[in-house]
TORPA-4810 file (N, C-alpha, C, O; in nm, 3 decimals):
<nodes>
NODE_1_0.084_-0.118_0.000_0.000_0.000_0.000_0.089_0.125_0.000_0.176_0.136_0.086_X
NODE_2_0.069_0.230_-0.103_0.116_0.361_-0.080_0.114_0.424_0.080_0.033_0.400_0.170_X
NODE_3_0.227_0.509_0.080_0.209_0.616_0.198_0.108_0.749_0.127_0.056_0.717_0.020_X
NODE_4_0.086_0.853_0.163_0.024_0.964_0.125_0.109_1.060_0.089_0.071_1.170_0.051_X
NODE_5_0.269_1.014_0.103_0.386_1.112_0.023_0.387_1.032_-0.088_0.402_1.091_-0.194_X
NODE_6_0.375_0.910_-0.093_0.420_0.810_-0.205_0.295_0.888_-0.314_0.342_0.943_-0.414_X
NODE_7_0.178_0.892_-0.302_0.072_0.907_-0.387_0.065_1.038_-0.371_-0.043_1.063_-0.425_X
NODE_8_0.108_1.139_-0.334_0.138_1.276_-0.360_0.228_1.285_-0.493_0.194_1.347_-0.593_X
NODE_9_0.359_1.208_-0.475_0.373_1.215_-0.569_0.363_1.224_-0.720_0.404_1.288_-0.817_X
NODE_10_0.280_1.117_-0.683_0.216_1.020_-0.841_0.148_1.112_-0.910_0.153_1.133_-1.031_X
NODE_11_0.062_1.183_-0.803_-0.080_1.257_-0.798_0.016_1.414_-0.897_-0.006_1.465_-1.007_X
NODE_12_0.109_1.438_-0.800_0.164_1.597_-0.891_0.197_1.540_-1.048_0.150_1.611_-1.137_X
NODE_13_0.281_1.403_-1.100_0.289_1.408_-1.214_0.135_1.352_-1.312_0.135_1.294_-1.421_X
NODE_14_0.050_1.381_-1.253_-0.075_1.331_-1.331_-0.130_1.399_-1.424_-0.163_1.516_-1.403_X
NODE_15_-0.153_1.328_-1.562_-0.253_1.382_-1.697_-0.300_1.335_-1.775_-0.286_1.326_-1.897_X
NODE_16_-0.400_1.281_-1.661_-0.488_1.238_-1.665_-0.640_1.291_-1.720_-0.725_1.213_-1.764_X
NODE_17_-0.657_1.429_-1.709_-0.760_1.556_-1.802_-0.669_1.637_-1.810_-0.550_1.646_-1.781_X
NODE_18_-0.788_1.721_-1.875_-0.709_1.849_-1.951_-0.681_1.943_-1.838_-0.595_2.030_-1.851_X
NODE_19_-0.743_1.930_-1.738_-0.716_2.059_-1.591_-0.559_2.069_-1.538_-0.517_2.167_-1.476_X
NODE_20_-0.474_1.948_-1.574_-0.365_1.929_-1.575_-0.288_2.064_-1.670_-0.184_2.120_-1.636_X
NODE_21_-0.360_2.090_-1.776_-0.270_2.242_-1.876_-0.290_2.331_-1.803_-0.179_2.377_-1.778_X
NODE_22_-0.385_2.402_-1.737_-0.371_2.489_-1.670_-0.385_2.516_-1.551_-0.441_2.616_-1.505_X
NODE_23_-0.328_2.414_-1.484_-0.290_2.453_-1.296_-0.141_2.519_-1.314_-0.058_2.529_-1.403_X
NODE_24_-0.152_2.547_-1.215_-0.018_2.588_-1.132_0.031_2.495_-1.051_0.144_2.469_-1.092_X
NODE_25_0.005_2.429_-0.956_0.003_2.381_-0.860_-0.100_2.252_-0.861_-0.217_2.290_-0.853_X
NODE_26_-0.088_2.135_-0.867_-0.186_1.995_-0.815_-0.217_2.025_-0.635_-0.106_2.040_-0.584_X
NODE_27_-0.311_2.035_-0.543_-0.389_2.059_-0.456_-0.437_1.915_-0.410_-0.543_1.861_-0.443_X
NODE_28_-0.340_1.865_-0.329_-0.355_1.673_-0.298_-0.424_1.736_-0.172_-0.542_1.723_-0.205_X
NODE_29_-0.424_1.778_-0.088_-0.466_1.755_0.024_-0.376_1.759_0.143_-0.256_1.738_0.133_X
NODE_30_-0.446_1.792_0.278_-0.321_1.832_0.399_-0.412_1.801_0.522_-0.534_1.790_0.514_X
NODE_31_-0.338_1.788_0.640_-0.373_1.753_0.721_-0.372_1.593_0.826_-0.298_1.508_0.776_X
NODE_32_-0.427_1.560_0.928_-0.391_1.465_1.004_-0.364_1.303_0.907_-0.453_1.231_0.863_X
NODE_33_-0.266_1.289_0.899_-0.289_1.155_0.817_-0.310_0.989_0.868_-0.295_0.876_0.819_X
NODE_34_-0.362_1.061_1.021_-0.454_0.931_1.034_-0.616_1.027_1.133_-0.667_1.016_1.245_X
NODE_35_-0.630_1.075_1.065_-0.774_1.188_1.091_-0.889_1.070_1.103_-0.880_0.967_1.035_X
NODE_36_-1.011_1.094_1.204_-1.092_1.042_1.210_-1.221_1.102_1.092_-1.323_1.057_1.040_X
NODE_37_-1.139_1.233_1.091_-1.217_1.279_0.993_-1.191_1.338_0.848_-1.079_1.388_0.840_X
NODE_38_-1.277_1.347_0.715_-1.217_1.395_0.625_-1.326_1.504_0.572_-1.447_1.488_0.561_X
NODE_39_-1.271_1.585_0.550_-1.383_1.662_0.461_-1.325_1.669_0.306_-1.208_1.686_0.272_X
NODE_40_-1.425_1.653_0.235_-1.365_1.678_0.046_-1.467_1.755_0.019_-1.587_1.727_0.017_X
NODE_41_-1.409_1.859_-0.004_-1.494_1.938_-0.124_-1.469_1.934_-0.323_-1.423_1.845_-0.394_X
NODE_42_-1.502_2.022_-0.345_-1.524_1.968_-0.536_-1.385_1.982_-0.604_-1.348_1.913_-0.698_X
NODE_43_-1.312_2.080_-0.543_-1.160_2.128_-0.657_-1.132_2.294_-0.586_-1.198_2.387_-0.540_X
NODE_44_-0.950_2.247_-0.621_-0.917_2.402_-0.595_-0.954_2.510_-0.679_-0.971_2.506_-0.801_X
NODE_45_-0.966_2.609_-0.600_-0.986_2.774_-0.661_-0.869_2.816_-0.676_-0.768_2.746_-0.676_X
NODE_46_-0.874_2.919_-0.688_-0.747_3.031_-0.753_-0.681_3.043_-0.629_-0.565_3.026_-0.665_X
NODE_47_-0.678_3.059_-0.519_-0.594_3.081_-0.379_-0.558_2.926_-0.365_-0.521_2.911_-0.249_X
NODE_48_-0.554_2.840_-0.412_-0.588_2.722_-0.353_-0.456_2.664_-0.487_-0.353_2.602_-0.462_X
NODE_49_-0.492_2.697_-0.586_-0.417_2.668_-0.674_-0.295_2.739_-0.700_-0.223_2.683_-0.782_X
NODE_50_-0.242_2.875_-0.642_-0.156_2.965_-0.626_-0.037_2.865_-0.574_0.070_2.831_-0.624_X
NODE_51_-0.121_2.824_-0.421_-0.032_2.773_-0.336_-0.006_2.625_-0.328_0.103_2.587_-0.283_X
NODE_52_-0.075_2.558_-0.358_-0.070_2.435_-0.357_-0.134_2.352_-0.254_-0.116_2.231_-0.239_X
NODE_53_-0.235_2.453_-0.159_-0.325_2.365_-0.041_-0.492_2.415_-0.059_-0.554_2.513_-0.102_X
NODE_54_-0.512_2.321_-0.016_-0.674_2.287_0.017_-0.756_2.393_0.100_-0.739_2.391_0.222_X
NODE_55_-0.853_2.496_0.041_-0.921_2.526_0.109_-0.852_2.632_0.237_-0.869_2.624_0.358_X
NODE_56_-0.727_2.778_0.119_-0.715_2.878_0.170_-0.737_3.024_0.129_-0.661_3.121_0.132_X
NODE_57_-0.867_3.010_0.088_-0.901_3.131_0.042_-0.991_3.207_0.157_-0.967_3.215_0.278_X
NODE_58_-1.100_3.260_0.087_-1.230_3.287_0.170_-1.289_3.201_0.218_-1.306_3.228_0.337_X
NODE_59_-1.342_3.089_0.185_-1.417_2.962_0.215_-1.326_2.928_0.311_-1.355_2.944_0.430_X
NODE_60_-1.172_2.863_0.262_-1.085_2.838_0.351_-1.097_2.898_0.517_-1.053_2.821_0.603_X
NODE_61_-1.131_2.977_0.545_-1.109_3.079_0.613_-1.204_3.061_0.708_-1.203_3.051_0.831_X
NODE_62_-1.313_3.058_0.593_-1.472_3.000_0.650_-1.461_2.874_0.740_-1.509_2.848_0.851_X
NODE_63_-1.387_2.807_0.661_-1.405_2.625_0.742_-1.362_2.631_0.848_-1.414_2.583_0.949_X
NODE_64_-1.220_2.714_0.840_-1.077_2.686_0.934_-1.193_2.749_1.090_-1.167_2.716_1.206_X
NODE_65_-1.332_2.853_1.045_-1.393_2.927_1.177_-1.511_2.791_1.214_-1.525_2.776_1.336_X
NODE_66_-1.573_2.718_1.148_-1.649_2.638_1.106_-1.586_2.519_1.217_-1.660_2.467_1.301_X
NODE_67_-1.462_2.490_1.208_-1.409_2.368_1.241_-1.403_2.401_1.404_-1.459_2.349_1.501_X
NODE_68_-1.327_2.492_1.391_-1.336_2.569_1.579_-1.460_2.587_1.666_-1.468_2.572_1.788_X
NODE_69_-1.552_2.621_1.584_-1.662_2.685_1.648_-1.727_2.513_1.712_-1.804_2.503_1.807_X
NODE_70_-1.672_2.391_1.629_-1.741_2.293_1.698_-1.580_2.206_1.788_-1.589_2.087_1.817_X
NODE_71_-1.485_2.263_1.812_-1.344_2.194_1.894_-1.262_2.131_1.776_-1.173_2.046_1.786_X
NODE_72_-1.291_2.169_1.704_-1.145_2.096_1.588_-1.062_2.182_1.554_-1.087_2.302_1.548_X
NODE_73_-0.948_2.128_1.528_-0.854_2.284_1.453_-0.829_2.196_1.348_-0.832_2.073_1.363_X
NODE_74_-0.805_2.253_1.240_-0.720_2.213_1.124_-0.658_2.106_1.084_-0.691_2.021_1.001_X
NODE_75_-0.511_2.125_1.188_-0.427_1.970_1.205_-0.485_1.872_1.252_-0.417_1.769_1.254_X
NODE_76_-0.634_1.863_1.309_-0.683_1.695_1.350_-0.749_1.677_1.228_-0.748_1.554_1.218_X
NODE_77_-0.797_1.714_1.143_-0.874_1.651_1.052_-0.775_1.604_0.878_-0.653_1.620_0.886_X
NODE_78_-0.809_1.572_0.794_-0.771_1.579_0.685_-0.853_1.683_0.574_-0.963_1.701_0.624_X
NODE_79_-0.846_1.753_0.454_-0.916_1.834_0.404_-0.829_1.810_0.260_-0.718_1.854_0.232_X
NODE_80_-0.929_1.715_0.172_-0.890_1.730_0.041_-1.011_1.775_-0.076_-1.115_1.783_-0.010_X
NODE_81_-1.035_1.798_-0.180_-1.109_1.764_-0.296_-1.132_1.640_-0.363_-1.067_1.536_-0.350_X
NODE_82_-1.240_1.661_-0.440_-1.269_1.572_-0.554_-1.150_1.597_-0.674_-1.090_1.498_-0.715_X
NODE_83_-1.127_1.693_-0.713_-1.068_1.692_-0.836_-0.928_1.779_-0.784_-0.939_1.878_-0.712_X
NODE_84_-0.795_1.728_-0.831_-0.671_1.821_-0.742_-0.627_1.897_-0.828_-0.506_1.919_-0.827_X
NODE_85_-0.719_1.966_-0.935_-0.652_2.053_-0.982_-0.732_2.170_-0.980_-0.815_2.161_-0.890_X
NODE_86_-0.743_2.312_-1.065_-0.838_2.399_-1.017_-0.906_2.384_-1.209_-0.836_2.383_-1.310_X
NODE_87_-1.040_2.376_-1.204_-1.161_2.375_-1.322_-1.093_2.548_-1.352_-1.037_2.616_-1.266_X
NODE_88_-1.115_2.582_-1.474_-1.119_2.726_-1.561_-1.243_2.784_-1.475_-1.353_2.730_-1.463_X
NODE_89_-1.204_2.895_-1.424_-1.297_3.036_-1.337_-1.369_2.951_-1.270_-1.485_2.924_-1.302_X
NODE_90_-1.296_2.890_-1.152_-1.371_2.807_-1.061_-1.482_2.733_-1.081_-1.541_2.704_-0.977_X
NODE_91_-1.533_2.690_-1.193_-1.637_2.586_-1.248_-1.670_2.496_-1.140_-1.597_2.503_-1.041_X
NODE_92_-1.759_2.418_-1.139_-1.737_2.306_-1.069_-1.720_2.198_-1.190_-1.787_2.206_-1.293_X
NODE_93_-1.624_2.095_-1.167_-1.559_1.986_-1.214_-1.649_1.878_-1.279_-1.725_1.794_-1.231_X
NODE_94_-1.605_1.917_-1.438_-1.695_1.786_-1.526_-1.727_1.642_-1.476_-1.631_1.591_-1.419_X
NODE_95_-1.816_1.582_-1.482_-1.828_1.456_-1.455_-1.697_1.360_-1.473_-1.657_1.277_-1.391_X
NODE_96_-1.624_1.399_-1.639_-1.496_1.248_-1.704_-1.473_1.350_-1.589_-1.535_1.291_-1.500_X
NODE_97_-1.418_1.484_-1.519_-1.218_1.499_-1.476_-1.326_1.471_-1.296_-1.281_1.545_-1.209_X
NODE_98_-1.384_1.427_-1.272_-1.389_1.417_-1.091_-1.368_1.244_-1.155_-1.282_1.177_-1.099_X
NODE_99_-1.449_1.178_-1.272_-1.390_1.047_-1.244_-1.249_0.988_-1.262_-1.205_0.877_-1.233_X
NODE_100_-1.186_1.101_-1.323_-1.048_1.060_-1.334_-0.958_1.085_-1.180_-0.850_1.035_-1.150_X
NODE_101_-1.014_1.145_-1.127_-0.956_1.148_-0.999_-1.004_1.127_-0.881_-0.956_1.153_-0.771_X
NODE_102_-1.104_1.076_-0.910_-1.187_0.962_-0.776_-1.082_0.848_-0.734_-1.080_0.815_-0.615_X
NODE_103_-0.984_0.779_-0.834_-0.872_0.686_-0.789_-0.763_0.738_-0.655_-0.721_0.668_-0.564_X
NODE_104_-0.741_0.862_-0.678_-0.661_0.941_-0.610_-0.736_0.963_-0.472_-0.662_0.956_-0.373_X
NODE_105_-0.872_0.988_-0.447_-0.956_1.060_-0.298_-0.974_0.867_-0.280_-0.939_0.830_-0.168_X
NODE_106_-1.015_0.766_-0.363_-1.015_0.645_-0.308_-0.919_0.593_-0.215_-0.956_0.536_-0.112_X
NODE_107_-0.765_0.612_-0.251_-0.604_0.599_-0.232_-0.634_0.678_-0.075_-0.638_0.621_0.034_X
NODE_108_-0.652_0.810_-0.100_-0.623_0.884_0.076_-0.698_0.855_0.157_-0.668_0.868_0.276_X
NODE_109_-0.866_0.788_0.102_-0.957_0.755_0.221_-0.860_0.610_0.260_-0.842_0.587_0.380_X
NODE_110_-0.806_0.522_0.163_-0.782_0.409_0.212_-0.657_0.427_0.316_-0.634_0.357_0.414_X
NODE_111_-0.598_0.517_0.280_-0.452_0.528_0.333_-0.468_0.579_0.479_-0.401_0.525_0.567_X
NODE_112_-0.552_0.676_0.509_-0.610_0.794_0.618_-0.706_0.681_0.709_-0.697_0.661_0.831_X
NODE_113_-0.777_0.631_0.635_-0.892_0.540_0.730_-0.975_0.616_0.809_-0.994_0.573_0.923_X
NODE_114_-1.038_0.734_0.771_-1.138_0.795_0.868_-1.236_0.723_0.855_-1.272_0.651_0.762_X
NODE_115_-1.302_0.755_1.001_-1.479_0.731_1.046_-1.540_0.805_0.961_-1.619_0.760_0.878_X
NODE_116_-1.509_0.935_0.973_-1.631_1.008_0.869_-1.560_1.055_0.781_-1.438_1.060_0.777_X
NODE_117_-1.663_1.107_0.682_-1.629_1.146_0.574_-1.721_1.262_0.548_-1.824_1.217_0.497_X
NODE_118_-1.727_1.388_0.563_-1.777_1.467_0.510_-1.802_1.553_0.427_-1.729_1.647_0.456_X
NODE_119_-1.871_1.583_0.324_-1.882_1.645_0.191_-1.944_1.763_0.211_-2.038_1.803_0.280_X
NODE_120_-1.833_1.831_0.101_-1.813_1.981_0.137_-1.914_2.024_0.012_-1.841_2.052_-0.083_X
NODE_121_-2.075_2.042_-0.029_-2.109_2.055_-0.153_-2.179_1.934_-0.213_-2.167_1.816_-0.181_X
NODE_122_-2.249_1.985_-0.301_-2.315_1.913_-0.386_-2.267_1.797_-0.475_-2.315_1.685_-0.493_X
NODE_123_-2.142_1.865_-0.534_-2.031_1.830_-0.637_-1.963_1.688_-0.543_-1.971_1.573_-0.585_X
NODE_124_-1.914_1.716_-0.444_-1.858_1.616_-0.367_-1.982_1.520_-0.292_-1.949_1.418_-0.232_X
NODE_125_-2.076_1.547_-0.298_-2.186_1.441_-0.236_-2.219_1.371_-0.336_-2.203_1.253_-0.304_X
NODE_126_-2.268_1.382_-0.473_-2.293_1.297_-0.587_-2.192_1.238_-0.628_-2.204_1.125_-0.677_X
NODE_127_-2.063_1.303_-0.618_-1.959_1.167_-0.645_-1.932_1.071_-0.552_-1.885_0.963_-0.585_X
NODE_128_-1.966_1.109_-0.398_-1.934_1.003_-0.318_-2.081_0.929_-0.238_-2.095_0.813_-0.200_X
NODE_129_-2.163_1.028_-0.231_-2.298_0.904_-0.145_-2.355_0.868_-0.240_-2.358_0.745_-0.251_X
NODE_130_-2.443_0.971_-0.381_-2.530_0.941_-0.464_-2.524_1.050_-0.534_-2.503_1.164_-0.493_X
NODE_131_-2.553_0.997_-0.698_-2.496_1.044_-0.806_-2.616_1.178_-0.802_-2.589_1.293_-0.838_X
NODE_132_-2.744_1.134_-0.752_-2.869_1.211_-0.799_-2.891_1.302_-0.656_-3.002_1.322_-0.609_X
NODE_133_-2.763_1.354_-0.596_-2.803_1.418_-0.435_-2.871_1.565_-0.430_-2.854_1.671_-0.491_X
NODE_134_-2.915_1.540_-0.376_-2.967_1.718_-0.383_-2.955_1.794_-0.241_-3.038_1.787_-0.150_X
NODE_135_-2.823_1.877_-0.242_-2.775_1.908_-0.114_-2.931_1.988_-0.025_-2.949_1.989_0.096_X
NODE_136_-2.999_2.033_-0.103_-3.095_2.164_-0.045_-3.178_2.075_0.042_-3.229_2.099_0.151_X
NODE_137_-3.178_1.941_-0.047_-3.294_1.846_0.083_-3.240_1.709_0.124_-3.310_1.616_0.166_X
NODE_138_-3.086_1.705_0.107_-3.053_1.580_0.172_-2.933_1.582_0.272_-2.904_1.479_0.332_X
NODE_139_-2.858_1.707_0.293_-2.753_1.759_0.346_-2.794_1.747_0.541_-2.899_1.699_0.584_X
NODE_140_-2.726_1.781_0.594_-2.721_1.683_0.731_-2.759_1.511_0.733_-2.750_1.450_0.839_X
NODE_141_-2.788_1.464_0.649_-2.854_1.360_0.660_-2.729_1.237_0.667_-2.659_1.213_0.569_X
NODE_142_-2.715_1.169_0.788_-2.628_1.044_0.760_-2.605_0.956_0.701_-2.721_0.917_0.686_X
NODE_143_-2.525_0.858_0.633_-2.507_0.787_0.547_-2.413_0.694_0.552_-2.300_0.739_0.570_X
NODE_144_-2.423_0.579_0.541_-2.317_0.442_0.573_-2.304_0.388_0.427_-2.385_0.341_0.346_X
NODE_145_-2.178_0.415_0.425_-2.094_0.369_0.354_-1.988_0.256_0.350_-1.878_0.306_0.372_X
NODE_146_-1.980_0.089_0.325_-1.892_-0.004_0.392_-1.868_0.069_0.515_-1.968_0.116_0.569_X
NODE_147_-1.757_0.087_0.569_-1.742_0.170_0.685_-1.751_0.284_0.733_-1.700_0.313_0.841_X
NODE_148_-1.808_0.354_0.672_-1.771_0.515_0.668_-1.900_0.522_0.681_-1.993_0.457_0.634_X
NODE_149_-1.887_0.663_0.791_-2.003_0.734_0.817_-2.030_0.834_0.750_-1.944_0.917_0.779_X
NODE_150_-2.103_0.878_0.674_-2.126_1.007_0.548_-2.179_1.136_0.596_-2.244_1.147_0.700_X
NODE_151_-2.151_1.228_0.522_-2.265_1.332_0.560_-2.222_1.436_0.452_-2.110_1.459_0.407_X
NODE_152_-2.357_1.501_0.420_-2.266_1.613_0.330_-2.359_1.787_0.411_-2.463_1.796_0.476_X
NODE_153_-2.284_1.868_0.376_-2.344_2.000_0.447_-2.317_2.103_0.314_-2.304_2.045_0.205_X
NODE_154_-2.312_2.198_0.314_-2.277_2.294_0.245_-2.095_2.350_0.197_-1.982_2.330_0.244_X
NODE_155_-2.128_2.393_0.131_-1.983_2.421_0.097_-1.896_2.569_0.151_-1.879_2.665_0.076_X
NODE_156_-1.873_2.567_0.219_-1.811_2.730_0.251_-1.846_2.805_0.163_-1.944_2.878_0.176_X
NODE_157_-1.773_2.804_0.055_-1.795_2.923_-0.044_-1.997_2.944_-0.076_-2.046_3.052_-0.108_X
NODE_158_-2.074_2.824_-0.057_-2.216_2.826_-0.054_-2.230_2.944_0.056_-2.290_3.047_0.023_X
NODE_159_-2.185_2.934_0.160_-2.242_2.998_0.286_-2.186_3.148_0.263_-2.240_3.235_0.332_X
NODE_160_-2.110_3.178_0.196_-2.047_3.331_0.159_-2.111_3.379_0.045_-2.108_3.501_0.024_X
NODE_161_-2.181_3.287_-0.049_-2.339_3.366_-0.129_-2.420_3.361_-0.067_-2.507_3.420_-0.131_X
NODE_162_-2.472_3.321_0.049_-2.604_3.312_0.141_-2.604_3.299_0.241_-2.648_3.190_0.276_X
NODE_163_-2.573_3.364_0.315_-2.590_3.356_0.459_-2.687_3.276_0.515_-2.667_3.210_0.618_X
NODE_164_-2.832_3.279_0.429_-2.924_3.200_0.538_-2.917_3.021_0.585_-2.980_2.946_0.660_X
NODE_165_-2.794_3.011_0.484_-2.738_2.844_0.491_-2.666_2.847_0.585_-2.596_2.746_0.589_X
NODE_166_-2.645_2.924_0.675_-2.531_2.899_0.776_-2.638_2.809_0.890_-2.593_2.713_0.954_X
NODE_167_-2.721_2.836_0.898_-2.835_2.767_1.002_-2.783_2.648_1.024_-2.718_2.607_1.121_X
NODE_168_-2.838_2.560_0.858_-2.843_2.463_0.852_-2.711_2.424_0.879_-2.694_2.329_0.956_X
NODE_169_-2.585_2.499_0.814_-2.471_2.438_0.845_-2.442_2.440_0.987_-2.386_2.345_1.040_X
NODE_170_-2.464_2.505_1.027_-2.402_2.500_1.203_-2.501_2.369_1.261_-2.472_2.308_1.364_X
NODE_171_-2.582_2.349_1.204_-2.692_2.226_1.278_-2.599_2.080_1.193_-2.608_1.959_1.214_X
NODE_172_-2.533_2.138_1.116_-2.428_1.984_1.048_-2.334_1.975_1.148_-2.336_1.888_1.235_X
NODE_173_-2.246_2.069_1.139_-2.151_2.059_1.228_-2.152_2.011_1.352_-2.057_1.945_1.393_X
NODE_174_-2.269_2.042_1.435_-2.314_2.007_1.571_-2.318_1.863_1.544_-2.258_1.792_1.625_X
NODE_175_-2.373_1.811_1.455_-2.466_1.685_1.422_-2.294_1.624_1.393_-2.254_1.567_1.495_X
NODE_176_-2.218_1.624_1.312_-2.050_1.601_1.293_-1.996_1.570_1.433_-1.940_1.466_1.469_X
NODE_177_-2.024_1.686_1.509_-1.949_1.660_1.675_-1.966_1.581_1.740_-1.878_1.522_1.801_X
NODE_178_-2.117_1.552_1.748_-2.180_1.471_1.803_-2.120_1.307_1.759_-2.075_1.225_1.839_X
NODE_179_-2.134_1.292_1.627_-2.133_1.144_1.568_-1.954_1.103_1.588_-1.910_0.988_1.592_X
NODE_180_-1.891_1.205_1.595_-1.722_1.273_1.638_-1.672_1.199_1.791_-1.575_1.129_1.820_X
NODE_181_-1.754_1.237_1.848_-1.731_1.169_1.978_-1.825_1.070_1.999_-1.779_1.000_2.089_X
NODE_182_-1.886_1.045_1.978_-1.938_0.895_1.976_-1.847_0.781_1.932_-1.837_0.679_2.000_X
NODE_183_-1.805_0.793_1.860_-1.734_0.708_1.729_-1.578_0.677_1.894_-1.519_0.577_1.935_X
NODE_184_-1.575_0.787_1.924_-1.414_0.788_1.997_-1.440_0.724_2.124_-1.355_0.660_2.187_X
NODE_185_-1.589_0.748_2.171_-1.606_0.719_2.285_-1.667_0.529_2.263_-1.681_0.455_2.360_X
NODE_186_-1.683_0.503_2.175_-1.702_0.387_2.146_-1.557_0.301_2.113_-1.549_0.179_2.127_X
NODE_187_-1.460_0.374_2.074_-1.311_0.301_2.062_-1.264_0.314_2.224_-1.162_0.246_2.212_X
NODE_188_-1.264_0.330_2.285_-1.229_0.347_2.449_-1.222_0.198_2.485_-1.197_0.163_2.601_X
</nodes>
C-alpha cells in the first residue's frame, strides 16, 4: 500500500484531463494523516491553486472558523477535494475529470482510514454518497458507507453567497461533533 507522500507524488505528475494544462500547482490535500475525519470538497480555486493547499481562500477561512466553532482545529482533521486541480474560473468539475480522480480521494480515504467522511457541496456528495443528491434536501442527513459514516453539508464558499445556509450548516456541524465523539467514545 502507498504512503500519502508516495501518492502525492504520483498525484503531482498526473494527466490524466485536460485541468492538468492549466494549474499551477496539483492541490492533494493536507492535514492529520490518520484523521478520524475527512472533509472533500469539489476542486481548488485560484488561492488554492496559487499555493498548492486545500481550502485557503475565503471559504478556507470559513471552514478553518467552522471547524473551531465545533473543537477541531485544522491539524486533527484531513481536508482534500474531488478533483486536485483547479476547473477554468472556478467551475465546478466535469463529470470524465472528478472520475479521473476519484482513484486518487479512493487511495487517501484508504490510506487515512477515517470514520467520517464529510462532503463539502453538492459536487462532492454525488460523487461520493449518490450520483442524484440534492444538497438543499438531503444535506445533514447520515449515510453508511462499507465503513464510513457520510454526511454532506454545504460548501463554505455556498455559505459566503447566502448567509441563510449557515443555520443549517451550524446544525451539520453540531450533528458532525456529536457522531465525532461517539465514534471515539465507542473506541475506548
Amino acid at each position: 500500500m502507498y504512503t500519502l507522500d508516495e501518492l502525492k507524488v504520483f498525484v503531482h505528475k498526473c494527466r490524466r484531463c485536460s485541468l492538468c494544462k492549466s494549474r499551477t500547482n496539483v492541490v492533494f490535500g493536507e492535514g492529520n494523516a490518520k484523521a478520524a475525519i475527512m472533509f472533500v470538497g469539489e476542486g481548488p480555486g485560484f488561492y488554492e491553486d496559487k499555493s498548492g493547499r486545500p481550502f485557503v481562500g475565503r471559504a478556507g477561512k470559513l471552514l478553518d472558523k467552522m471547524l473551531g466553532a465545533v473543537g477541531f482545529k485544522r491539524e486533527e482533521v484531513y481536508i482534500t477535494n474531488i478533483v486536485k486541480c483547479r476547473p477554468p474560473n472556478n467551475r465546478n468539475p466535469y463529470e470524465e475529470e472528478s472520475e479521473k480522480c476519484l482513484d486518487f480521494l479512493r487511495w487517501q480515504v484508504k490510506i487515512i482510514d477515517p470514520s467520517i467522511i464529510v462532503c463539502l457541496g453538492a459536487v462532492s456528495a454525488r460523487n461520493l454518497i449518490d450520483k442524484d443528491f440534492r444538497i438543499t434536501q438531503q444535506r445533514g442527513v447520515w449515510y453508511t458507507k462499507g465503513k464510513f459514516n457520510m454526511i454532506a453539508t454545504y460548501h463554505p464558499a455556498a455559505l459566503l453567497r447566502d448567509e441563510t445556509k449557515k443555520i443549517d450548516a451550524w446544525k451539520d456541524l453540531r450533528s458532525i461533533r456529536k457522531k465525532y465523539d461517539e465514534i471515539m467514545n465507542n473506541k475506548i
